[in-house]
C-alpha positions as CSV (number, residue, x, y, z in Angstrom):
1,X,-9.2,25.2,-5.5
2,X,-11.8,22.8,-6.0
3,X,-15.2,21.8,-4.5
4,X,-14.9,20.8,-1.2
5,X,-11.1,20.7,-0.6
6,X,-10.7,20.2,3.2
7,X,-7.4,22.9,3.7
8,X,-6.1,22.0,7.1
9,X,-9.6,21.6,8.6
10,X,-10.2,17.8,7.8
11,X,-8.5,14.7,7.7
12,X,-9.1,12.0,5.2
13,X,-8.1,9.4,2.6
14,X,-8.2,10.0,-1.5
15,X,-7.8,6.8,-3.5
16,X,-6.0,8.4,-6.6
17,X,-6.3,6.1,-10.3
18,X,-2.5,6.9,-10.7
19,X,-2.0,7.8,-14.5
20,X,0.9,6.0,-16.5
21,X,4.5,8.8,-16.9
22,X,3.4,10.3,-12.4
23,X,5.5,9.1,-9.7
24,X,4.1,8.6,-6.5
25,X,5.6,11.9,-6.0
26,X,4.1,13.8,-8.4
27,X,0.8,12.9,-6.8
28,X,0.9,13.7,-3.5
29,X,2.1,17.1,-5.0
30,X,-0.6,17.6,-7.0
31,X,-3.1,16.8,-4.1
32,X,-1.4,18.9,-1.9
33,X,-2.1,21.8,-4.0
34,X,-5.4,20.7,-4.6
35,X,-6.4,19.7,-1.1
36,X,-4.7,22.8,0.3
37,X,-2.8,21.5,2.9
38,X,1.0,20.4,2.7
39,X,0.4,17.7,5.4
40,X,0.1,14.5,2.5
41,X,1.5,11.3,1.4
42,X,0.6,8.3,0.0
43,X,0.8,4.3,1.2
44,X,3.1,2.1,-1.3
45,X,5.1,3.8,-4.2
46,X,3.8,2.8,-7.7
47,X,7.1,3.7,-10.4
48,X,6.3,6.0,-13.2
49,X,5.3,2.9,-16.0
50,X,2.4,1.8,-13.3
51,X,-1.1,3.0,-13.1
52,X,-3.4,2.2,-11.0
53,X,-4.6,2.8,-7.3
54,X,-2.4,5.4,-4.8
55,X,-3.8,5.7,-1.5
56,X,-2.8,9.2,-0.2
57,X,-3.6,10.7,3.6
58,X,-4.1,14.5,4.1
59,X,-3.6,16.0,7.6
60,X,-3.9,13.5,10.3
61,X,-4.8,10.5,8.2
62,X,-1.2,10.6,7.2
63,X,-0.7,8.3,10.2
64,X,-2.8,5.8,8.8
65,X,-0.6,5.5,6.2
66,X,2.4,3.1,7.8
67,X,-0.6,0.7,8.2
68,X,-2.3,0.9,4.7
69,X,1.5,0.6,3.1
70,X,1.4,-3.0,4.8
71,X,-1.6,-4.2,3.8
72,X,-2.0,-7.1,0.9
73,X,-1.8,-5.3,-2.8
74,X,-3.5,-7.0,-5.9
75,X,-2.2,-6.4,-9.4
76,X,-2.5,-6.9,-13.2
77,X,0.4,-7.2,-15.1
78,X,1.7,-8.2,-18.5
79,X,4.8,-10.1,-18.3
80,X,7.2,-10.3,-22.0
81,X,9.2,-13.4,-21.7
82,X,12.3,-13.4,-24.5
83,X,13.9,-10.0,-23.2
84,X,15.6,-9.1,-20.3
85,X,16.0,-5.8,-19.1
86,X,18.3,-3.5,-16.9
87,X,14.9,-2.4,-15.1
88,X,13.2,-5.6,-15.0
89,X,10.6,-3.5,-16.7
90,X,9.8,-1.6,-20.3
91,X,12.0,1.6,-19.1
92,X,15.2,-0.3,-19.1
93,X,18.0,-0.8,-21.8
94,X,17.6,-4.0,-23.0
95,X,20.3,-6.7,-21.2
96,X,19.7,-9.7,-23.5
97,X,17.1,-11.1,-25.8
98,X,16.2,-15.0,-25.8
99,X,14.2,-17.0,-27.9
100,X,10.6,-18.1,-26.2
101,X,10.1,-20.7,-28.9
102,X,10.1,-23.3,-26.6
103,X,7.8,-21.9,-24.1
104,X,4.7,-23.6,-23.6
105,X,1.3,-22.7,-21.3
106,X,2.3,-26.2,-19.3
107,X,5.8,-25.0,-18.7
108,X,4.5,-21.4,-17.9
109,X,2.0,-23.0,-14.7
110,X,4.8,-24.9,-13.5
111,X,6.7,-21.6,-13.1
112,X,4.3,-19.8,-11.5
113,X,3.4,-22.6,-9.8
114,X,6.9,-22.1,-7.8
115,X,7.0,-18.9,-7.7
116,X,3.6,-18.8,-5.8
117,X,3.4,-19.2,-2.3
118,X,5.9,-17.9,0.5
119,X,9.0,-16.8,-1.1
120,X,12.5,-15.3,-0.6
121,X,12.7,-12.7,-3.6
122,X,15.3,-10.6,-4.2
123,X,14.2,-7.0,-5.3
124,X,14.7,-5.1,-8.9
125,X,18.4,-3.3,-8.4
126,X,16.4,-0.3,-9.7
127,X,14.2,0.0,-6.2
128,X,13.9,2.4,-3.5
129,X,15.6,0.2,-0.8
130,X,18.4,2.2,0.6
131,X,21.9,0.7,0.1
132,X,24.0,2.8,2.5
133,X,21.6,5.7,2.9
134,X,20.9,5.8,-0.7
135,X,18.2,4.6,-3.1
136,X,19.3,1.6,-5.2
137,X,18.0,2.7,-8.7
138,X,20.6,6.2,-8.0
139,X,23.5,3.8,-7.2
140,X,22.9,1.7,-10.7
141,X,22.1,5.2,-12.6
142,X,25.7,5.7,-11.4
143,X,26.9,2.3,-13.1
144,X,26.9,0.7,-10.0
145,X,26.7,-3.4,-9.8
146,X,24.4,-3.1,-7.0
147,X,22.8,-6.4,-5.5
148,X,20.7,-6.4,-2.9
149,X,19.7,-9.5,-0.3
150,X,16.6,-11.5,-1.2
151,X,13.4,-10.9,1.4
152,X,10.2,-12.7,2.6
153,X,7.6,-11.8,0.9
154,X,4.1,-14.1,0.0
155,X,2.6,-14.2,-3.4
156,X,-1.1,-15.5,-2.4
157,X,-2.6,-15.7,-5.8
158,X,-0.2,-15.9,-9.3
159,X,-2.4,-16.7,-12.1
160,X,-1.7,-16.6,-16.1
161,X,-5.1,-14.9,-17.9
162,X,-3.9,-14.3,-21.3
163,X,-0.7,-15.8,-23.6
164,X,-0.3,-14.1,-26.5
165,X,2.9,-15.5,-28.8
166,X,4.7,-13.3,-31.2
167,X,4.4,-14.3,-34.6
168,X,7.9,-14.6,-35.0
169,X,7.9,-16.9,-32.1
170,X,10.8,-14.7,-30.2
171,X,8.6,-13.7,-27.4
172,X,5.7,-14.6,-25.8
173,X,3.4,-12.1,-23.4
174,X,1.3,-12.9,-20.5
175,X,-1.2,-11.4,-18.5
176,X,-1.5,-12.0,-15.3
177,X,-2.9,-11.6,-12.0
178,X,-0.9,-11.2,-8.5
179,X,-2.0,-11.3,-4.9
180,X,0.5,-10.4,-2.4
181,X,2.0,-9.2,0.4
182,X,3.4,-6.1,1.1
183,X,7.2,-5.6,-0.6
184,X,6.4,-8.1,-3.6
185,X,8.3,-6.8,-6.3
186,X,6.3,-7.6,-9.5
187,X,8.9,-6.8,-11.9
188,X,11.3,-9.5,-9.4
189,X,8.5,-11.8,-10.6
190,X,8.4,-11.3,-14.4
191,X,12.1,-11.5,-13.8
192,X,12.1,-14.7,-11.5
193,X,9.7,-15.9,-14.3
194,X,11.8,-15.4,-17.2
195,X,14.7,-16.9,-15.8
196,X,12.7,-20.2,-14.7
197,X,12.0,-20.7,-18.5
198,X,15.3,-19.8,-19.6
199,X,14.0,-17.4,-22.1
200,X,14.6,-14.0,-19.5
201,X,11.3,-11.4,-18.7
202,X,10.3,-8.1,-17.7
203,X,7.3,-5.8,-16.9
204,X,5.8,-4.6,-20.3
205,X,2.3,-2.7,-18.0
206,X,1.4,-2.8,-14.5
207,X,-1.9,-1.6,-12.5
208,X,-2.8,-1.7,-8.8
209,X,-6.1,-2.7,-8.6
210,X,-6.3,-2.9,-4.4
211,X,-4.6,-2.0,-1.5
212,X,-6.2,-3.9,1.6
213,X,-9.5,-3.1,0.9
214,X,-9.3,-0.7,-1.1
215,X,-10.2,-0.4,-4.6
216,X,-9.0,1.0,-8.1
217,X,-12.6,1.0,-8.9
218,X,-13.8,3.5,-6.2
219,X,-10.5,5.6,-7.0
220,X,-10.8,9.3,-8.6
221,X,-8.6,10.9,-11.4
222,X,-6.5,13.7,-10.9
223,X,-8.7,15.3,-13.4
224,X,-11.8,14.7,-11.3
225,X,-9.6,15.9,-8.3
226,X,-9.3,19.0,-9.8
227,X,-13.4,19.4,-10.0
228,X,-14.4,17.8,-6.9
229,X,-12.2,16.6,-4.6
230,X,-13.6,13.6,-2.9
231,X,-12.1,12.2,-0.1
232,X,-12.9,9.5,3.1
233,X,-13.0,11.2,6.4
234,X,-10.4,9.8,9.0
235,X,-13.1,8.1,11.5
236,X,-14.4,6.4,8.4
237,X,-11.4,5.1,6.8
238,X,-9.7,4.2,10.2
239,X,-13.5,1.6,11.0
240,X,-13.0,0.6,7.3
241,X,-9.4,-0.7,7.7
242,X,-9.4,-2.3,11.2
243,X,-12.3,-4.1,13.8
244,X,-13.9,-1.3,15.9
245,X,-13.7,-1.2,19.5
246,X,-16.6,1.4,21.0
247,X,-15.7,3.5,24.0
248,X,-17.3,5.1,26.9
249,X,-16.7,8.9,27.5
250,X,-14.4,7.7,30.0
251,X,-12.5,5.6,27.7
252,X,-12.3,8.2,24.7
253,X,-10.7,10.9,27.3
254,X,-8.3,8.4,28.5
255,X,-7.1,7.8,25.4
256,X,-7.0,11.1,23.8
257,X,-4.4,11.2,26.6
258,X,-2.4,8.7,25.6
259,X,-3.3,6.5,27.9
260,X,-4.0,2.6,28.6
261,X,-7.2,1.2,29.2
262,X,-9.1,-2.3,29.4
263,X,-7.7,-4.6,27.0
264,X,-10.0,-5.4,23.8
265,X,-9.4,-9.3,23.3
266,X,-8.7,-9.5,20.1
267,X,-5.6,-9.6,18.0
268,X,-3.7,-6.7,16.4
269,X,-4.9,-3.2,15.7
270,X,-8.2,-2.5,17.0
271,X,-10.0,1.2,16.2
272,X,-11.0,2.7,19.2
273,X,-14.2,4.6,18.5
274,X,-15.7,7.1,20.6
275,X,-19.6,7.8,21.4
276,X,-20.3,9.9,18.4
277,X,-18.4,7.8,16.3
278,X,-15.0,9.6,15.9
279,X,-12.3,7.2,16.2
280,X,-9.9,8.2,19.1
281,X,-6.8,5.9,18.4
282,X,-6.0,2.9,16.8
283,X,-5.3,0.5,20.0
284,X,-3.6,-2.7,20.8
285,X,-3.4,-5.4,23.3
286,X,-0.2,-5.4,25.1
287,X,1.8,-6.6,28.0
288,X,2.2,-4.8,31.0
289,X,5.8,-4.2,31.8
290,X,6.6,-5.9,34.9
291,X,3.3,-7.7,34.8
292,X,3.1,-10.1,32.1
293,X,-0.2,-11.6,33.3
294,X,-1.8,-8.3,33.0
295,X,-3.4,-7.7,29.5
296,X,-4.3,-3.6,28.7
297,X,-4.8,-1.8,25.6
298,X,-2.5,0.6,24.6
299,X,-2.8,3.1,21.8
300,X,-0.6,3.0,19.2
301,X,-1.5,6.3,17.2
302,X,-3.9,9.0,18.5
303,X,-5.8,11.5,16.6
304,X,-8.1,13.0,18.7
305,X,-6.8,15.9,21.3
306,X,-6.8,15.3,24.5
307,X,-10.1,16.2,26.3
308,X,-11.6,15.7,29.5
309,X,-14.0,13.3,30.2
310,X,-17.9,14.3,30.3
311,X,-19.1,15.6,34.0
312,X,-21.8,12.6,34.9
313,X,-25.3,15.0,34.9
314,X,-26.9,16.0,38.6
315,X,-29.7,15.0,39.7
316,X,-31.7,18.4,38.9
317,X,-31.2,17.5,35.5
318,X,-27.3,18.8,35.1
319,X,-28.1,22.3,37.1
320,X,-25.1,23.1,39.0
C-alpha cells in the first residue's frame, strides 16, 4: 500500500490524470486498492480513448461527488472532418468518408459559431444514458438503431486552435477548445460539426483539462498513486467547491443532526463550517413548509456525526 493511503480513516478527493485505453472504471478500482477502502467513485465518466482529469471521492467525500459531476468541464479535443464514425469517435467502424476539400477556416467559425452557445444536442448512440434500463452503447453493440432525444446542454467557450489539412485534401483536423456544461457530449459536437460542413466528423483525441475548479494540472498519475497517494481532505475540498458559511457550536451540533438552522442568504449550496474548520454539511436556503415567508437553511448532505453541542464553561473556570 502506498505512503499515506487513508484506509477507511479519512475522507478526501484524488484528481487522477486518466491515461488513454482506463475506463472510469478501471480507476476507481485501482484507487480503491490503493487507498484501501472500497468506499470510491469518481464525478463524470471519461470513455476509454480520453485522458485527462477524473475526480474520484474516497469514503465520505463520495457524496460530494453528485455535485462535482455537475459542475462546468473544459476540454481539448481534435476533431477529423471527412469521416464519420459509428462512435462518433476513433473507436468506431468507419460509417462514411466525405471529401473536406471544400472546407475552409471561414466556413469552420461559422459552424462553431452555431454550435456555441445554449443548445439542444442529441447524445453519441454509443453513451451511458439508459434506454429502458440499459446503457445505449450495449443496445447498439447489439445492432440496435438506437436514437436517443436531444438535451440542453451550454457550450460556453468553442474555439478552433489548430487546422491542419491532409495533403490529399480528404480530411482536414482541428484542435480545439470547449467550455461547457455538464452532459456536453464532445463527440456530439465533432459530429454536429461535421454534418454542418457536409463533409461528416468524429473525435480523433480528447483530454479533460477541468472539472469546476479543478485542474488536470494539479492531478496525479496512477503511477504516482502507487508511490504516494495524495489526496484533498473532505473539509478542504467541500470550502474549495462551494462559499463557506461558519458556524457556532450550536449551529454545528444542530446540523450534525440533521437539522435546520438560520438561513445563510445566499443562493445555492453553501458549506457549512464548524469552529475548527471541519465542514459539517453542505446547506441550502429553503422554504418552510407551510410557511413560505419563513426562510431556514437546510442541509442537504451531512458528514459529520451527530454530536452534542459544547456545555457553555462555569463561572469557576468550567469546574463542575
Amino acid at each position: 500500500m502506498p505512503e499515506g493511503a487513508p484506509g477507511t480513516r479519512a475522507s478526501g478527493l484524488v484528481l487522477v490524470d486518466k491515461p488513454a485505453g482506463w475506463t472510469s472504471h478501471d480507476v476507481v478500482g485501482k484507487v480503491r486498492r490503493l487507498a484501501g477502502t472500497r468506499k470510491v467513485g469518481h464525478a463524470g465518466t471519461l470513455d476509454p480513448m480520453a485522458t485527462g482529469l477524473l475526480v474520484v471521492g474516497f469514503n465520505k467525500a463520495t457524496r460530494l461527488l453528485t455535485a462535482i459531476t455537475g459542475t462546468d468541464k473544459t476540454y481539448l479535443a481534435t476533431i477529423r472532418l471527412g469521416v464519420s464514425t459509428v462512435t462518433d469517435d476513433a473507436e468506431g467502424d468507419v460509417l462514411q468518408t466525405r471529401l473536406a476539400n471544400a472546407v475552409t477556416p471561414e466556413r469552420v467559425d461559422a459552424a462553431v459559431a452555431d454550435l456555441t452557445g445554449d443548445l439542444q444536442q442529441v447524445p453519441s448512440a454509443v453513451s451511458a444514458i439508459k434506454v429502458d434500463g440499459q446503457r445505449a452503447y450495449h443496445r447498439v453493440r447489439a445492432g440496435e438503431d438506437v436514437r436517443l432525444d436531444a438535451r440542453p446542454v451550454t457550450v460556453r467557450r468553442f474555439e478552433v486552435t489548430g487546422y491542419r489539412r491532409a495533403e490529399d485534401g480528404t480530411t482536414v483536423d482541428l484542435d480545439v477548445e470547449v467550455d461547457c456544461t455538464s452532459g456536453t457530449y464532445i463527440r456530439a459536437l465533432a459530429r454536429d460539426l461535421g454534418e454542418a460542413l457536409e463533409t461528416g466528423g468524429h473525435l480523433t483525441a480528447l483530454r479533460r483539462t477541468a472539472v469546476g475548479p479543478f485542474s488536470v494540472a494539479d492531478a496525479v498519475t496512477l503511477e504516482e498513486l502507487a508511490v504516494r497517494f495524495t489526496s484533498t481532505e473532505l473539509s478542504a475540498a467541500a470550502a474549495g467547491l462551494f462559499p463557506v458559511r461558519r458556524l457556532t457550536g450550536e449551529e454545528a451540533s444542530e446540523l450534525s443532526f440533521g437539522r435546520r438552522i438560520e438561513a445563510t442568504g445566499t443562493d445555492g449550496m453553501v458549506a457549512a463550517q464548524a469552529p475548527d474548520g471541519t465542514v459539517v454539511a453542505l446547506i441550502c436556503d429553503q422554504e418552510r413548509q407551510g410557511r413560505p415567508e419563513v426562510l431556514s437553511a437546510k442541509p442537504e448532505i451531512v458528514f459529520a456525526p451527530a454530536t452534542a453541542p459544547a456545555a457553555a464553561p462555569t463561572r469557576d473556570g468550567g469546574r463542575t
